[in-house]
N, C-alpha and C positions, 0 to 999 in steps of 0.2 A: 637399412640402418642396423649394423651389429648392436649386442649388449654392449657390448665393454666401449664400444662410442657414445653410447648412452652414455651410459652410467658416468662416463669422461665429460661430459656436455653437460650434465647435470653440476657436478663438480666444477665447471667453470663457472657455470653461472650461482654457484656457494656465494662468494666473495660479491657477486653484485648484488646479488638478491636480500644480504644483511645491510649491505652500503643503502640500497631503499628502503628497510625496514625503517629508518633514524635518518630520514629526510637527509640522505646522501654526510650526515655529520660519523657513522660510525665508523670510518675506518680507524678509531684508534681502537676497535677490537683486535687489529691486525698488530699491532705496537705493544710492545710490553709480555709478550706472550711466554718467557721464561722464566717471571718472578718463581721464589719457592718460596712453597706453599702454598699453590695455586689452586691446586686440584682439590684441598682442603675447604680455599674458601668456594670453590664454583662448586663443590658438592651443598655447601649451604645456601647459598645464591638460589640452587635450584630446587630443593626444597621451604623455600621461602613462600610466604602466602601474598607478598606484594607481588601484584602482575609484570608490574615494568622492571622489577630485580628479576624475575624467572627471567621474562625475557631476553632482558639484559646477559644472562648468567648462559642462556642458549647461543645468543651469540658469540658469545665468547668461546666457548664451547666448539660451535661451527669455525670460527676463527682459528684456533689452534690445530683442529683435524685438518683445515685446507692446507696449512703451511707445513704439515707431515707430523705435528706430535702427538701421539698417542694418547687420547682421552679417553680408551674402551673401558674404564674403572667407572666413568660415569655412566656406564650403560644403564644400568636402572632408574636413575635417577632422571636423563634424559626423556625417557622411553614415560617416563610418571607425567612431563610434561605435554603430554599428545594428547591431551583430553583438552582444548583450547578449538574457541573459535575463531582464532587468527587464521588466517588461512597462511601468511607467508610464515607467521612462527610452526605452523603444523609441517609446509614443506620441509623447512630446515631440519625439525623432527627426525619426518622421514629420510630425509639427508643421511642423518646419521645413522637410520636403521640400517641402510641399505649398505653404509660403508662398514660398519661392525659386526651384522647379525652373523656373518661366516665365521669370525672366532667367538662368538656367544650364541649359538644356536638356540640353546635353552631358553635362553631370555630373552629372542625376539620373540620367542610364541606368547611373551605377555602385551603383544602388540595386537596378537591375530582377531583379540575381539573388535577392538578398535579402529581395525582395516575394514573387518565386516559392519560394521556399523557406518562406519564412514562410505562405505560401498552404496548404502542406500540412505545417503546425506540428500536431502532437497537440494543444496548447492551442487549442480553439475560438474564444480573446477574441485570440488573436496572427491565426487565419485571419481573421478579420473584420479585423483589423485592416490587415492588408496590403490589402486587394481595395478599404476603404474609401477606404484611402489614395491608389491605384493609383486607384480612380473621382475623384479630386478634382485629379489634378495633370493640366491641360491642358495635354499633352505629344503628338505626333502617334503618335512612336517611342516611347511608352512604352503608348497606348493599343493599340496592336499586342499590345503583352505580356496586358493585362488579358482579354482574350478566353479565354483557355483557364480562368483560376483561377477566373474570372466564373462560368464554366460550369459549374464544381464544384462553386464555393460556391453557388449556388441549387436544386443539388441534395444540398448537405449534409445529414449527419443530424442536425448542431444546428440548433435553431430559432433560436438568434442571429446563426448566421453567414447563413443562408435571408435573414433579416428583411434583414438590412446589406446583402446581395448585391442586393434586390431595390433598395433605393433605389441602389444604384450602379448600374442599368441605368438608371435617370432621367437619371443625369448622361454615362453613355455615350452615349443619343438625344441629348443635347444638343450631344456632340460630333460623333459620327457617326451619324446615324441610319439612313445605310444598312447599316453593320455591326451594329448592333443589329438589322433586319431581316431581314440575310443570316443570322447566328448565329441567328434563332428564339426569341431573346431574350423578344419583345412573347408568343409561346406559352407560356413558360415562365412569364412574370408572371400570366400568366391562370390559369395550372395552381392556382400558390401561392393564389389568391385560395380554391381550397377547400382551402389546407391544414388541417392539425389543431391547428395553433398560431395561434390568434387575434393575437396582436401580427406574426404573420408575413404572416394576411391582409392586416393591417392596412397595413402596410408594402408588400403588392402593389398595394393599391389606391389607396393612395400616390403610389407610381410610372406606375401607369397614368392616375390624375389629371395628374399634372406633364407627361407625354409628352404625353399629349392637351391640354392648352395649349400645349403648344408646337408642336404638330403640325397642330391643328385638325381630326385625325381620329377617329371615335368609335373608342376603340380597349379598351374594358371588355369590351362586349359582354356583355353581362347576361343571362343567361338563366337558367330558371326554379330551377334547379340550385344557380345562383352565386349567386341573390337569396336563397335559403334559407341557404346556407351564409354568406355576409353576416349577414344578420336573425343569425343562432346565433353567431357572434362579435362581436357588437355588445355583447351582455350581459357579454364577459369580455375586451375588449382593455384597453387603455389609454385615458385620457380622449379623449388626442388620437389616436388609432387612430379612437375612436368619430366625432370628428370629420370622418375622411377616408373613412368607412364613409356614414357623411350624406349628405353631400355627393355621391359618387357615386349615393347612392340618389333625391337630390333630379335627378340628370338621367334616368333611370332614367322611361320612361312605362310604368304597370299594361297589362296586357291589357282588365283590365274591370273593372268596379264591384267585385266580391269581393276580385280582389286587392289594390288600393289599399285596401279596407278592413281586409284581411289584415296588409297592413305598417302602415298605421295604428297597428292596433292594438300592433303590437309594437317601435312607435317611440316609444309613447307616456309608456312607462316614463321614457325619458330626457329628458321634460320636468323631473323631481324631480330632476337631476344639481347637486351642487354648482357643475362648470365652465357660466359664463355661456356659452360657446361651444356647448358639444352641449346647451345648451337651446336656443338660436337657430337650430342646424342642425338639431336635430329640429322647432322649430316652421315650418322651411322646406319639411320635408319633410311636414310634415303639409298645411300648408296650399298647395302645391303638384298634393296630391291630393284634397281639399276638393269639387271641382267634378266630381270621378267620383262623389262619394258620395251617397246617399241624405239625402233634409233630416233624417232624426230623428239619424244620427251626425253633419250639419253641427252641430246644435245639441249634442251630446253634446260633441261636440269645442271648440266656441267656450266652453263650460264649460269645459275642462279647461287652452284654454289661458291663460286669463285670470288664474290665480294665480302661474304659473311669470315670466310676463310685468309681473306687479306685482313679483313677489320682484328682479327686477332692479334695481327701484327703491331696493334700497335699502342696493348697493353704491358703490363710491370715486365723485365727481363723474364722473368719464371712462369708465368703465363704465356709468354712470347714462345719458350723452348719447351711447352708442354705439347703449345699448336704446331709447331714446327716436325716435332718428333710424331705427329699422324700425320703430322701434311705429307712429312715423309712417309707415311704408307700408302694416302691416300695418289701422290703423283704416280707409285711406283704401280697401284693397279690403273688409276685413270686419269694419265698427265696430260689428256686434253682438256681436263676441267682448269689448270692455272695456265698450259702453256703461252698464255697472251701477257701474264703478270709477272715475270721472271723479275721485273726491274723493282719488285717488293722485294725480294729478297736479298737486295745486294746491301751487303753491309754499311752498317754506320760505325763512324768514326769512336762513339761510346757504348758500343755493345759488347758485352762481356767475351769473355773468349770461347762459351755452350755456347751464346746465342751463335757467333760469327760461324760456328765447327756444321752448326745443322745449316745455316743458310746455305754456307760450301755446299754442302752435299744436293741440296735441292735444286742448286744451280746447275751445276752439270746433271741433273737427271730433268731437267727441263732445258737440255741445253740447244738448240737446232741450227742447221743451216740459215734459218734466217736470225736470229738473234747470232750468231757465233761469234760476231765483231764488235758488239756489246761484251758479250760474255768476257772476250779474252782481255779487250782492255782493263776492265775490271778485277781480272786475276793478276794482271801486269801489275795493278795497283797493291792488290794483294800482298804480294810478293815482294817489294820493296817495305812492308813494314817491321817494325821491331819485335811482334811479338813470334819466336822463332818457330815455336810446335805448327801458329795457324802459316806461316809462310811456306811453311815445306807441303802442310796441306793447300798449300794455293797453286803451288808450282807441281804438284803432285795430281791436281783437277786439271789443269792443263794439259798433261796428260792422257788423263783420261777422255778430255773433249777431245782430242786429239785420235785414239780409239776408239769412239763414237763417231764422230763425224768424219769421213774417207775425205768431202772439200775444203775442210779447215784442216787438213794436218798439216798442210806445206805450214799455211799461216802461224799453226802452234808451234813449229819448227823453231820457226823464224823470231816468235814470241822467246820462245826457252834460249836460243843464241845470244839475243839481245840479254837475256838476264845472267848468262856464264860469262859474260862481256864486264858485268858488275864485279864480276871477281872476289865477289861474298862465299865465304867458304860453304857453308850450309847451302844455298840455294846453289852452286857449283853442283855440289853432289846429290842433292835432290833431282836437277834436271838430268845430270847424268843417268841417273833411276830410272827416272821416263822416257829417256829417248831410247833407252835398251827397251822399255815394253813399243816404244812405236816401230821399231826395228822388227821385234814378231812379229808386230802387225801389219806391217808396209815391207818384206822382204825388197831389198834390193832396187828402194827408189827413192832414201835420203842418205846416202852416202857419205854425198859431198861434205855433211857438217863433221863428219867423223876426224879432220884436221883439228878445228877447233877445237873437239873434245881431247882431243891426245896434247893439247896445249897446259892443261889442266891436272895431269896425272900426277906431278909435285906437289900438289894440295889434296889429295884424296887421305883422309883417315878414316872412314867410315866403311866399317865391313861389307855393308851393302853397295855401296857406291862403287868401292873398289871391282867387286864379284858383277857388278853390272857391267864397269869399263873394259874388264879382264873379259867378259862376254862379248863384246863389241869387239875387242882385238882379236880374238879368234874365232868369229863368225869369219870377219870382213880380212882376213891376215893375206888374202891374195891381194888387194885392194891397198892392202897398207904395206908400204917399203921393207919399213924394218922391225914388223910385227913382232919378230924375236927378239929381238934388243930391249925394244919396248919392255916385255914380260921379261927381261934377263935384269937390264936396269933397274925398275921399279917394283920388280915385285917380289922374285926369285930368294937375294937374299936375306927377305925375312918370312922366308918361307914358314919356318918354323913356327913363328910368333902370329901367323895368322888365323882365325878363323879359321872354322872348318868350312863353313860357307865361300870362305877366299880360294881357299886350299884346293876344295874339289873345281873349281870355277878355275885355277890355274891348272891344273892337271888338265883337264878338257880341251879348255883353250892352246895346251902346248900339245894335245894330240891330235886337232885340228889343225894347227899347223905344221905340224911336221906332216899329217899328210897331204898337206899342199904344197911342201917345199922340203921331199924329207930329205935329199942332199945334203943343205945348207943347215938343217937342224938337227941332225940324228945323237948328235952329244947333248941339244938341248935337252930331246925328250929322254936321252938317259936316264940325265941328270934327274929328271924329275918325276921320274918313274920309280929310279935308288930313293928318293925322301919320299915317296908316298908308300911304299913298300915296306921299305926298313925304316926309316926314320919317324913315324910316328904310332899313337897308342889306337889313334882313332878306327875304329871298324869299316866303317864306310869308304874313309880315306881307301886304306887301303885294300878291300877289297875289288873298287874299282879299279885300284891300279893293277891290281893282277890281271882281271877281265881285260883291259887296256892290252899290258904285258903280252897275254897270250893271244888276243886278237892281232897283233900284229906282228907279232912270229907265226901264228901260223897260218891268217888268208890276210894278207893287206887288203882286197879288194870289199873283205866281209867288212873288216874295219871302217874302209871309207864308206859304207853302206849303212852302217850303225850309226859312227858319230858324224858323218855330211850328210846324212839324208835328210830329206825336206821335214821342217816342222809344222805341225798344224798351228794356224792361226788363232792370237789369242782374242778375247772381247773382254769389256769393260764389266763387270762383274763386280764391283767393290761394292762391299753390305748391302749386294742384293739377295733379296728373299726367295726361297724356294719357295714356288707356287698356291702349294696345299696351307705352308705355316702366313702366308698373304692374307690369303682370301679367312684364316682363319683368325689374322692380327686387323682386318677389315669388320668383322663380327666386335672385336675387344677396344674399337677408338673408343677414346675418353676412360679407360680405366688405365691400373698400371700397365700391365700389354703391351700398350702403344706407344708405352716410354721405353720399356725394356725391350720392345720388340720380342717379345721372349710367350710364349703361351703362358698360362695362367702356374700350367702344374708345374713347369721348371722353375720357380720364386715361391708360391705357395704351399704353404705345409699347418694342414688343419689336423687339430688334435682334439675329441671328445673329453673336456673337464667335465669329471664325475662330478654331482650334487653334492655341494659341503663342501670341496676343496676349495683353498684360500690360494688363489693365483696372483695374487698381488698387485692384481691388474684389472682384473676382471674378465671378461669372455675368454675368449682363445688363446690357451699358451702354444707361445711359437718357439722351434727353435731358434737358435742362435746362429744367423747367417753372418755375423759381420765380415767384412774382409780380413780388415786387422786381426782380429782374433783370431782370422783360419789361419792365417801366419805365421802367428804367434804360435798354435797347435803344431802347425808342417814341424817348425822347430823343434818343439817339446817333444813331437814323436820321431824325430831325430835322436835328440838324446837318451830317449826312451829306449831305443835301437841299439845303441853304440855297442853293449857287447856282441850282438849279433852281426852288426856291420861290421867289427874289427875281424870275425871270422871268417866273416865273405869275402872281406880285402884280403887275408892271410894265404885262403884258399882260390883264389881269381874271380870268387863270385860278386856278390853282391857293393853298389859302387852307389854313392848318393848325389844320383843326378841334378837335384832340386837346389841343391848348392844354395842352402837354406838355411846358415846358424850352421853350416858344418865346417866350412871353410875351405871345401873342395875346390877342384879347378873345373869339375862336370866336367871331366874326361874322361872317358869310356877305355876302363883296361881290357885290352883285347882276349885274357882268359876268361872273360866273360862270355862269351858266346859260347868259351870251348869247356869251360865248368860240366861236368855231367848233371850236375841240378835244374839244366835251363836251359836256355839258349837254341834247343835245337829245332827240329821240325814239328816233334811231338807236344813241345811247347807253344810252338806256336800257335798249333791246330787247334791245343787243349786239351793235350791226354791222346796217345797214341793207341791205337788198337782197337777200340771201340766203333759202334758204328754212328752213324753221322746222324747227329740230333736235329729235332724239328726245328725249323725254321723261328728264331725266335721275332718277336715284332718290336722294334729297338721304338725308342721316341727323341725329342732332337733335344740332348742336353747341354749344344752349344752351339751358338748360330758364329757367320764365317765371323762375321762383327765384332761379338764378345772374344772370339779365340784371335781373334789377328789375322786373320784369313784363313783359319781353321774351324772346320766344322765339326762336330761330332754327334754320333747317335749310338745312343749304347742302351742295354737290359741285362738284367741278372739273368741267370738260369742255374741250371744243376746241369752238369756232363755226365755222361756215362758210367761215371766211376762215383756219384753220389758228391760231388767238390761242387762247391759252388765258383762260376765263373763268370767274367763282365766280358759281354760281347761286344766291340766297339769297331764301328765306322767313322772312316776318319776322310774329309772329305780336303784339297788341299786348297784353297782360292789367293794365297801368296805367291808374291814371285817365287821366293824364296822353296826350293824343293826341302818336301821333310821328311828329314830323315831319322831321328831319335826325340822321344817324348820321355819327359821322367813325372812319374806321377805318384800323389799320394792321398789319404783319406783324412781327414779329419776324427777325431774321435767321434765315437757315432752310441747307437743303440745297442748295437750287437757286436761291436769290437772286431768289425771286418777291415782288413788293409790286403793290399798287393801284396801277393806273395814277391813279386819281384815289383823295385821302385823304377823298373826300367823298362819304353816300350823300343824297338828296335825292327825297324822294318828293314826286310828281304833288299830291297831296291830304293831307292829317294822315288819321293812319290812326288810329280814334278805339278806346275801350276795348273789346277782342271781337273790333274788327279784324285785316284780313289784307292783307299786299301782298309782292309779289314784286322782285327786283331783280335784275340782271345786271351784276358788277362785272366791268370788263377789267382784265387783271393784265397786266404785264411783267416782264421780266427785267433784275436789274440785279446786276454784281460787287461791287456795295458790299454787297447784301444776303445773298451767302455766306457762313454760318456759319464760319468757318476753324476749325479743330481739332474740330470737336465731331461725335458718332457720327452717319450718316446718318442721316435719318428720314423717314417720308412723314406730319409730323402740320406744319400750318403753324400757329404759336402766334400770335394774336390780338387784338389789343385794339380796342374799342369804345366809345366815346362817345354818349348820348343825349343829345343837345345840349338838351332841351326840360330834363330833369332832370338834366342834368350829372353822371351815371351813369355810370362807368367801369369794364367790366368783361372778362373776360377769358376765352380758350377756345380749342382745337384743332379746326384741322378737317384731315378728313382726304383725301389724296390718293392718287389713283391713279396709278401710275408710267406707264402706258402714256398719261395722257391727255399727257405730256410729249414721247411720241415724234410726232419732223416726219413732216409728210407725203411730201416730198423732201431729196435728202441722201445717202440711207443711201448705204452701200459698194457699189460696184456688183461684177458677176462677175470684173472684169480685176482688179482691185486686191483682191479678199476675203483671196486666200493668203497674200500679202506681208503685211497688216494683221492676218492671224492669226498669223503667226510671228513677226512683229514683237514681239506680247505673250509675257511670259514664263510659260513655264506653269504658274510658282507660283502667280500670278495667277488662273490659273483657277478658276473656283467650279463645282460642280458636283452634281447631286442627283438620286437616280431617282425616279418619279414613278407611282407604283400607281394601283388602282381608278379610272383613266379613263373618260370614257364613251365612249362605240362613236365618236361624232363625232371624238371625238381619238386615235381606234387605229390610222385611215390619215394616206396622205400629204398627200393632195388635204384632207382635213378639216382636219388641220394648217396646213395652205398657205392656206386659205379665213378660219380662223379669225383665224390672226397677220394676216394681210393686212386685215380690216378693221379692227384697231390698229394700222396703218400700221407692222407688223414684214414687211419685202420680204424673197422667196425668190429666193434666189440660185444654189441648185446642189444636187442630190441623189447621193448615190453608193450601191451598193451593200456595206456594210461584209463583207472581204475573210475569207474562213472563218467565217462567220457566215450559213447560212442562212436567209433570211426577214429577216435584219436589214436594217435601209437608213439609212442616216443622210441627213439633210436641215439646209442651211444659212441661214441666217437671217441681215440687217441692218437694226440698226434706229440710228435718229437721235434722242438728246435735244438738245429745243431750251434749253441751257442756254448762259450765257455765259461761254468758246466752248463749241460743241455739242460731245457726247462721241459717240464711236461706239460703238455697240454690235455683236457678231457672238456668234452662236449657233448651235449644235449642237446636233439632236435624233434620238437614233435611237430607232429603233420596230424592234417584233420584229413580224411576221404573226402576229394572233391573241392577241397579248398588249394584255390592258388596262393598260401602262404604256408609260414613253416614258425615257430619258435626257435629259438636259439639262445644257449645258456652256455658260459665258456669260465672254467675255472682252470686256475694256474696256482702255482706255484710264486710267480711273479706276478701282481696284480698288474702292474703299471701297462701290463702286456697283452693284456686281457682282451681291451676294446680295441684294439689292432688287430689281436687273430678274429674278433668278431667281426669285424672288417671284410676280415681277406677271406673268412665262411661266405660271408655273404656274398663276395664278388664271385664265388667259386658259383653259388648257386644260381646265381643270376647270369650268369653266362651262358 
């Protein structure tokens, strides 16, 4: 349980919790709440010596803060009212401390006696309540006070106040996590995890969850004791206790076959749980240990979970597409657990159009030769309805059963005929789509339907449809009569106005034919050689046409061997998951994860809020991922451009692919390539000359799913020449080969964008394909976020210029690949630049379980130094034997560069280090403290 869901939960329950004050009669505290002269009379109200006017004047009070107005002027006066033995009037109190004391810090401390008193109330629900309180007001001078009651309360004799004590030591690590530390705090949450009261375990392990998110250190520590004593309070907490019991057991690895079969078995009960939740958490944790166990419990267990996992089914739509979206993980690592239940998933007549899009999918990936004649009728049905998106994805699964299954494709053949026979425009050219991919699949053993399709070629508008039928006519052009005609007729004369996807797909197509009939065609493929050549801007276009050109002037027989040679066969591969991000969205069922399919750190972006900042929210300021808004920005840094764009157009450079608010056509002018700014091989590599950098380790910042059949995995680094560059792999699972990307950044932290908004690959990278690219970034002040929380995620947009696909992602940066290589502060000037900063400013954090590399000085010094952080000065700290502090500068290359200076001290023999990071830029601070730390713990 984060804070800022706290403290939101709390806030909900404002408005009930006064509705019971006043036997459910007070909601006309809510009513009336903008008279003027209000704050006049509720300041006397609350100074009144009548009980039931204060009262009264508190709720009122509570009433106006819940519905958003401003009553912080009442702070004193409020805060005068807490000396009351009501217990619901003291909550509401509190209520208000916790929502004010951040722009009156002063003045909550006239609360702090009155927490500690209340800390050591004879009423148990008054002790919880102060400590709860005291844990939520992000106060520096008031967390000082919280340590001692903190301490009592987790060794309380109530189990209510133990449970509430342990989630405020979650929100103490968040503020200070070295006083959580130092107090012994993280020992005492471990202790409670065997208490005797199950909702108190429940609540340690709670806490020691949220810490270790935010900490990223394993801090349960599970041992054979505590795993027993878990399993025994899992049968008797609360749903959601049960939940947070899960979940730690799902990180939790067995020693060895027995014991995973042990908790198995005694997790298994909470498959039958009313909450959809600790059904999904227990089947994460079952199936998480699946691969220690023995085949006859795999198969005991793919029985058991198969009903808890259909009962899903058959709650509100949004619960339905939450279980749908793991089921789909769970079929795709182990689809003998449903494959008997396929006919749960076929749609209903009133199911939303999420729900219908994921059951599609689960269908054919539980689709087999024994069901297949279930299946297809059912898409038959599909595909006859109104709503158009889900029918092209019906007629589009047919297909891929068709791919899948070698004995059903005649049938799915015969399926897709019957529905081109409807003569529905859209489902015409959708099957046309798929019987092109069953054609790679089945070279040369459904032919015969290839009449009926060429019936059809007067109703084709769709770029794909077209580039699929134009494929079929010249694979198959020995096969077909007047294969020339065909592509002379229908396609030829609007050559121009096609698609580049059309385009390159006729070009192919007419040098396939001609070289199986070049007699009869040789003016054709002229002709279509002059407009791919001459006649257009596009790059690709035309550079295959010359390759073309000169393959057959100069070996016809190379030509027939390049463009007739056998093609490898394709598979069914749609938003399937690569292996390693499976097994690792298998570990994340029941959280976001497993909707997004996406790992944790490509959506997530946690920010340390200093003590005392007013977030408006409370916990964790996020940035701002909306889609919209990244749009809205691609735009704005358009226009931001323009006079630089107008000179890249002047000059043959720079062309705005994104075709985004610009009003381009996303045509690629072919001086593009040949501009000396770009374009060429040293470009592509990233800087010529130099010699070939380490291997960087990319992470996936976009699955084939989210891009459209595009994958990608990309990381910062620094090249040889001190530039920073995005190394990207680009993986292709679309029909559609690709060929140009236009991409752009969002305003970010550090004002980083594509030096060029263009990616352009050597070759079309065809279905299955793989190509690498190396984008140079620079820095520009237009591209500084202004007001928004630092972040290290750069938000992204993408264009697949073949399919005009726009889609979106973060990738993620490392702080240090930003520090210069030259710059930093040197020895004369370090002291002046560190006094200079104020040392409120300073961030600072200890740093434990190091490894032996970072416990000396020389290792230290070695380390920073190949992330180009320079040592500047060592001293021996003064009454501290064994201690030595060491100083550090480092350089971010931002526009203007920031300085950085750091302090490290080390104790002899001690595996930690201190760490103290001042800036110039405060907001910047806890970020390089960050990326210190990951240097050292590396």
């Amino acid at each position: 349980m984060s804070i800022s869901s706290t403290i939101n939960q709390i806030t909900r329950n404002a408005r009930a919790a006064v509705g019971q004050m006043g036997g459910g009669s007070d909601s006309r505290f809510f009513q009336n709440t903008s008279k003027k002269g209000e704050t006049h009379e509720l300041r006397e109200e609350l100074q009144s010596q009548n009980k039931d006017k204060k009262r009264d004047a508190v709720k009122k009070v509570i009433a106006n803060m819940t519905i958003g107005k401003d009553v912080s002027m009442l702070f004193t006066d409020v805060v005068n009212c807490i000396q009351t033995a009501n217990v619901e009037l003291k909550k509401l109190v509190y209520l208000y401390i916790i929502n004010y004391a951040k722009s009156n810090p002063d003045l909550a401390l006239l609360a702090v006696n009155t927490f500690c008193k209340d800390a050591n109330d004879a009423n148990p629900l008054i002790r919880a309540l102060a400590v709860r309180t005291m844990g939520c007001i992000r106060v520096d001078r008031i967390v000082e006070y919280l340590c001692e009651p903190l301490a009592r309360a987790l060794r309380d004799d109530d189990p209510y106040v133990r449970k509430t004590a342990a989630i405020c030591v979650a929100k103490l690590y968040d503020i200070s996590a070295e006083m959580v530390e130092d107090r012994g705090f993280l020992d005492i949450l471990r202790d409670l995890i065997c208490d005797s009261n199950p909702t108190v375990v429940a609540n340690a392990v709670a806490a020691l969850s949220e810490i270790q998110e935010t900490s990223g250190k394993d801090v349960t520590l599970i041992t054979g004791s505590v795993l027993q004593k878990l399993l025994a309070a899992l049968n008797e907490c609360t749903e959601w206790g049960q939940v947070y019991i899960l979940d730690a057991l799902s990180k939790y690895t067995p020693g060895d076959q027995v014991e995973a079969e042990g908790i198995i078995e005694r997790v298994t009960p909470r498959l039958q749980h009313a909450n959809s939740a600790v059904v999904m958490s227990a089947a994460k944790v079952i199936l998480g240990y699946l691969d220690m166990c023995n085949p006859d419990v795999v198969r005991t267990m793919n029985r058991k979970l198969a009903p808890p996992l259909v009962t899903l089914l058959n709650s509100e739509p949004e619960i339905q597409y939450v279980a749908l979206r793991n089921i789909n993980l769970i079929v795709q690592k182990r689809p003998a657990i449903l494959e008997h239940e396929i006919k749960v998933f076929f749609c209903k007549y009133n199911d939303p159009i999420y729900v219908k899009m994921e059951k599609l999918e689960i269908i054919i990936r539980l689709a087999s030769d024994r069901n297949v004649e279930q299946v297809l009728l059912e898409l038959k049905e599909y595909a006859q309805e109104v709503d158009v998106d889900f029918v092209r994805r019906a007629v589009r699964a047919i297909g891929r059963a068709a791919i899948k299954l070698e004995r059903a494709a005649e049938r799915c053949i015969n399926v897709l005929l019957e529905l081109i026979q409807t003569k529905v425009n859209y489902v015409v050219q959708e099957a046309i789509i798929v019987i092109k991919d069953i054609f790679r699949r089945y070279p040369n053993r459904y032919e015969q339907v290839i009449a009926a399709l060429c019936e059809s070629l007067e109703t084709l508008d769709e770029p794909e449809a077209k580039a699929s039928m134009i494929w079929i006519i010249g694979e198959y052009a020995d096969r077909i009569e007047n294969a020339d005609e065909l592509l002379d007729s229908f396609f030829l004369d609007s050559f121009s106005d096609e698609t580049p996807q059309v385009q390159l797909q006729l070009l192919t197509a007419t040098v396939k034919i001609f070289l199986k009939s070049p007699a009869e065609t040789q003016a054709l493929v002229q002709r279509v050689l002059n407009l791919a050549t001459e006649g257009t801007d596009n790059p690709d276009l035309r550079d295959r046409g010359f390759i073309y050109w000169r393959l057959l002037s100069h070996n016809p027989q190379v030509a027939r061997a390049v463009v007739l040679g056998e093609k490898p066969t394709i598979a069914d591969d749609t938003f399937a998951l690569e292996p390693a991000l499976l097994d690792s969205l298998i570990h994340q069922i029941a959280t976001l994860s497993s909707i997004y399919h996406k790992p944790p750190e490509a959506f997530v972006v946690r920010a340390k809020v200093p003590v005392g900042q007013v977030t408006g929210g409370g916990g964790v300021a996020e940035y701002d991922e909306d889609l919209e808004y990244l749009e809205g920005e691609i735009g704005s840094i358009g226009n931001a451009r323009a006079v630089q764009g107008q000179q890249g157009r002047e000059g043959g450079g720079e062309v705005d692919l994104l075709d985004l608010g610009a009003g381009g056509d996303g045509s690629v002018a072919p001086a593009a390539a040949e501009a000396g700014g770009g374009g060429g091989l040293d470009d592509f590599l990233g800087g010529g000359g130099s010699a070939a950098p380490a291997a960087t380790v990319k992470s996936v910042v976009c699955t084939p799913e989210q891009g459209g059949g595009l994958g990608i995995r990309a990381a910062l680094r620094q090249d040889g020449n001190g530039s920073v560059v995005c190394e990207m792999d680009f993986s292709n699972q679309a029909p559609a080969p690709l060929q140009a990307l236009a991409i752009k950044f969002n305003v970010n932290t550090f004002g980083l964008m594509p030096a060029s908004p263009q990616i352009i690959f050597s070759a079309p990278v065809p279905q299955g394909g793989s190509a690498s690219h190396v984008l140079p970034l620079t820095l520009s002040p237009a591209m500084v976020a202004q007001g928004a929380a630092p972040t290290l995620q750069l938000q992204t947009a993408v264009k697949n210029m073949t399919t005009g696909n726009v889609f979106y992602f973060a990738i993620p940066l490392d702080m240090t690949t930003l520090f210069a290589a030259t710059g930093q502060t040197d020895r004369a000037s370090f002291i002046p630049a560190w006094k200079s900063i104020d040392d409120s400013s300073e961030v600072s954090a200890t740093v434990s379980s190091l490894p032996p590399s970072s416990c000396t000085s020389d290792g230290v010094i070695q380390k920073l130094a190949a992330h180009r952080v320079v040592f500047v000065a060592r001293r021996p700290v003064p009454g501290a034997a064994g201690q030595e502090s060491l100083y550090f500068s480092a350089v971010m290359m931002t526009n203007p560069p920031v300085h950085v200076l750091l302090e490290i001290t080390l104790q002899a023999g001690v595996p930690q280090a201190k760490l103290a990071v001042r800036t110039q830029t405060p907001a910047l601070a806890p970020l390089t403290l960050a990326a210190v730390e990951g240097v050292l713990r590396n």
